[in-house]
MILO-764692 format. One line per field, with one value per atom (N, C-alpha, C): residue number from 1; atom name; x, y, z. Coordinates in steps of 0.05 Angstrom, whole numbers, plus 5000, padded with zeros to 4 digits. Atoms other than C-alpha are relative to their C-alpha. Layout:
<recs>
resi	[NUM;...] $
name	[CA;...] $
east	[X;...] $
north	[Y;...] $
up	[Z;...] $
</recs>
This chain:
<recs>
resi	[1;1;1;2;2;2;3;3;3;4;4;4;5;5;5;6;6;6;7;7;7;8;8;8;9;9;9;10;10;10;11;11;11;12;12;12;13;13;13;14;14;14;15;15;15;16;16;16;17;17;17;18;18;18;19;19;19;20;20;20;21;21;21;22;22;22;23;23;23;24;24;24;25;25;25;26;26;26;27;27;27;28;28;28;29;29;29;30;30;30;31;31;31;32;32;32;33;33;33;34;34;34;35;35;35;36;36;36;37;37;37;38;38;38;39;39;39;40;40;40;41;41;41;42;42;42;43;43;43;44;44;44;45;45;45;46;46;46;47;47;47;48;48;48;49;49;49;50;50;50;51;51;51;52;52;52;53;53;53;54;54;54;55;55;55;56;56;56;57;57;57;58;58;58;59;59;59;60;60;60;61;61;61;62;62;62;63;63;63;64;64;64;65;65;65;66;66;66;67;67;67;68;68;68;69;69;69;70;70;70;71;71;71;72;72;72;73;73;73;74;74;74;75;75;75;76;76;76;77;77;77;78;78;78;79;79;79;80;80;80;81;81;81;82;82;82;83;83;83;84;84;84;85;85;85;86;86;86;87;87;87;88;88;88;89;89;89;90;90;90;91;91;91;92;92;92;93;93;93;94;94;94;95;95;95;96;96;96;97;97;97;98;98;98] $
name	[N;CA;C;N;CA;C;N;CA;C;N;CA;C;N;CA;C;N;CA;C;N;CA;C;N;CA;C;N;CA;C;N;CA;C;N;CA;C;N;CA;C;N;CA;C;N;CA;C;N;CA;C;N;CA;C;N;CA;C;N;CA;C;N;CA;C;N;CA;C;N;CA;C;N;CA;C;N;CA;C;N;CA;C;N;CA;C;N;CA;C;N;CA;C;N;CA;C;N;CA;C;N;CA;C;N;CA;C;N;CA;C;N;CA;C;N;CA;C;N;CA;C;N;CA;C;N;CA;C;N;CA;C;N;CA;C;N;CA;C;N;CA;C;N;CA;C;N;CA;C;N;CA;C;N;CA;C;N;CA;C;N;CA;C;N;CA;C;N;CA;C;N;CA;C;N;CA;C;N;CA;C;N;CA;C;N;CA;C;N;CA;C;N;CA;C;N;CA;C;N;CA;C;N;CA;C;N;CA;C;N;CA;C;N;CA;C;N;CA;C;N;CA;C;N;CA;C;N;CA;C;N;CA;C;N;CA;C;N;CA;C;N;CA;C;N;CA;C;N;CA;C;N;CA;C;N;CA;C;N;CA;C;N;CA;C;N;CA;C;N;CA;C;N;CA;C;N;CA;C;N;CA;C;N;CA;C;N;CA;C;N;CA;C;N;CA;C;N;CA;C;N;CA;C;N;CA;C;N;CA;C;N;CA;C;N;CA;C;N;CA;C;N;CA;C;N;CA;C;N;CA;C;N;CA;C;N;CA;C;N;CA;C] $
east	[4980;1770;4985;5004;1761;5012;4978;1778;5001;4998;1799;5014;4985;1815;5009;4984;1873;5008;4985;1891;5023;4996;1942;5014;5003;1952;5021;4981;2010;4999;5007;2028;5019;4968;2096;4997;4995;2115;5022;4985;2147;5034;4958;2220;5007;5000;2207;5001;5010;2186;5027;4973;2251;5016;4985;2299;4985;5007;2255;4971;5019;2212;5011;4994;2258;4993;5009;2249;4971;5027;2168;5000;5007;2168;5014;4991;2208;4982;5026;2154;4976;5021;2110;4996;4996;2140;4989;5007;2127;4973;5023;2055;4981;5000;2061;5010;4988;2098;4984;5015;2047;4971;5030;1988;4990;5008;1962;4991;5011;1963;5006;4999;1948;5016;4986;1971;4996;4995;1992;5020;4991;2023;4991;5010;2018;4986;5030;1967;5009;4994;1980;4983;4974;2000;5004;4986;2040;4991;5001;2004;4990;5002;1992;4993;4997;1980;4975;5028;1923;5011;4990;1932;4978;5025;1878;5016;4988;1890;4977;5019;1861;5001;4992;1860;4970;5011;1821;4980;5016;1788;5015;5000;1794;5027;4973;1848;5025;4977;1886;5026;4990;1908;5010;4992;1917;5030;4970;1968;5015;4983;2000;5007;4991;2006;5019;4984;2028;5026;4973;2097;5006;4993;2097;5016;4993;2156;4984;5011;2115;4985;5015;2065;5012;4980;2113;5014;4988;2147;4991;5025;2084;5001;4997;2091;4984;5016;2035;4966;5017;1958;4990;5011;1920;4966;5031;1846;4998;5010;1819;4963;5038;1746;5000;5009;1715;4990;5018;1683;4996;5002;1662;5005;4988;1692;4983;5023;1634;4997;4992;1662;5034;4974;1738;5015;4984;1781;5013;4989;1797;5026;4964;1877;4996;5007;1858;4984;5024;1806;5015;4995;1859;5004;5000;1873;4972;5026;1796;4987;5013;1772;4976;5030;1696;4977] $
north	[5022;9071;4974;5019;9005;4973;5021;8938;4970;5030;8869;4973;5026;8800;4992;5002;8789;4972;5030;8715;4990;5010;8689;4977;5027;8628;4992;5000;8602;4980;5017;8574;4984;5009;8542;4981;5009;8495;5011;4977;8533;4999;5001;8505;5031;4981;8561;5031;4976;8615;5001;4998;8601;5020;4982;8642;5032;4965;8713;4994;4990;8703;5030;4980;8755;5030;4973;8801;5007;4997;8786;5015;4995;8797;5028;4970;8864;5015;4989;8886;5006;4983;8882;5006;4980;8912;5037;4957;8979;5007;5000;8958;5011;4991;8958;5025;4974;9027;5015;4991;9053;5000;5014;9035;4984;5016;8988;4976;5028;8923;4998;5002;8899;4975;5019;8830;4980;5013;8777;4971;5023;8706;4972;5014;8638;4978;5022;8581;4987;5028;8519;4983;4999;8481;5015;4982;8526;4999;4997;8537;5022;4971;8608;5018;4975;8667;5017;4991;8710;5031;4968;8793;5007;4977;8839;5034;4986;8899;5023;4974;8969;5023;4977;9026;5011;4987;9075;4978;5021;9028;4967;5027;8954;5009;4979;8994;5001;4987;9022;4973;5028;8953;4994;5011;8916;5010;4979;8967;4992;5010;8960;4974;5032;8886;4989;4991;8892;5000;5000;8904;4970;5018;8838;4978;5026;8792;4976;5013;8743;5006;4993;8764;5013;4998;8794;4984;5022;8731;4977;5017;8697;4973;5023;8650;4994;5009;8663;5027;4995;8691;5012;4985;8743;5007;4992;8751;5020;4986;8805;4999;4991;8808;5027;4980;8866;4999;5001;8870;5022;4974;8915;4994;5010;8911;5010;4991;8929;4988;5017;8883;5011;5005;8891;5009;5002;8887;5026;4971;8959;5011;4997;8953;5010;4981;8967;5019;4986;9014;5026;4973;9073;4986;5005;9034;4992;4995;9025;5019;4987;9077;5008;5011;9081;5025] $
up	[5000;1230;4996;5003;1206;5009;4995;1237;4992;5023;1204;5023;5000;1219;4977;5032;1165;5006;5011;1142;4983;5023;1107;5010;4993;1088;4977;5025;1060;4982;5021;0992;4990;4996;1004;5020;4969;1056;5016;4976;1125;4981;5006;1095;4982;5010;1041;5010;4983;1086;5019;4982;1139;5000;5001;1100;4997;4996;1099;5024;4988;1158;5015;4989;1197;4985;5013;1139;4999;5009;1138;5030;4968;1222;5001;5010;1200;4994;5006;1157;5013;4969;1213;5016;4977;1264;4987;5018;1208;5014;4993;1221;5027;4976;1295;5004;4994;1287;4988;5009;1247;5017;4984;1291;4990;5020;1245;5011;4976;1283;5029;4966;1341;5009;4988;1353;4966;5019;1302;4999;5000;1290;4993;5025;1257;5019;5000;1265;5013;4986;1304;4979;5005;1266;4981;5016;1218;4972;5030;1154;4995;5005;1160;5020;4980;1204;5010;4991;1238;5008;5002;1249;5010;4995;1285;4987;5010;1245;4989;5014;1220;4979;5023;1169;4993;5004;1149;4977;5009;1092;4988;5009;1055;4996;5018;0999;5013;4976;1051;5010;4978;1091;4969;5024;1021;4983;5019;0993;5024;4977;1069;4994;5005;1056;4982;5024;0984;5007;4993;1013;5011;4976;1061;4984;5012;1035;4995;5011;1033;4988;5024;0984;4981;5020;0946;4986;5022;0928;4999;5007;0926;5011;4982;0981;5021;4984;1012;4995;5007;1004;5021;4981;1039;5000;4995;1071;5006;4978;1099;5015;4992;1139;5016;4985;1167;5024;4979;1240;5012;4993;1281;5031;4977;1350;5025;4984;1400;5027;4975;1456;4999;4996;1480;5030;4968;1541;4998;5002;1565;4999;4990;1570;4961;5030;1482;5001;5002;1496;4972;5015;1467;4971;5033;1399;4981;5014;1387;4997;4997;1363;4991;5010;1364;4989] $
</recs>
């Protein structure tokens, strides 16, 4: 398993984003139902979002994303980095798996 710090950063201002955030916060509840992420939400102040998240590789997560209303109707742009998680508070111990 692989794990990421995902970015995105939007390419709209929030007014844009208003009417489908419910549908974007939809889409990643899948995420959270999938195991996929861990925790997620947007920046102070509001110009885009932060995700701890995992998948087998890069591919994998990217196609997962691929769906996320926002990047679908291109309102907003996606990072991913890699780390390796070699520190973490034990209440995650079962979703890291090492």
């Amino acid at each position: 398993m692989k794990y990421f710090l995902a970015e995105i950063q939007y390419l709209v201002p929030t007014d844009q984003l208003d009417p489908i955030v419910n549908e974007h916060r939809s889409f990643l509840q899948t995420g959270y139902d999938q195991d996929i992420l861990l925790i997620s939400g947007p920046k102070v102040p509001r110009t885009g979002a932060f995700m701890v998240a995992r998948s087998e590789d890069l591919e994998t997560l990217q196609a997962f994303f691929a769906d996320d209303p926002y990047q679908k109707n291109h309102l907003a742009r996606y990072t991913f980095q890699e780390f390796n998680p070699v520190k973490f508070n034990a209440m995650i111990k079962d979703w890291i798996k090492t």
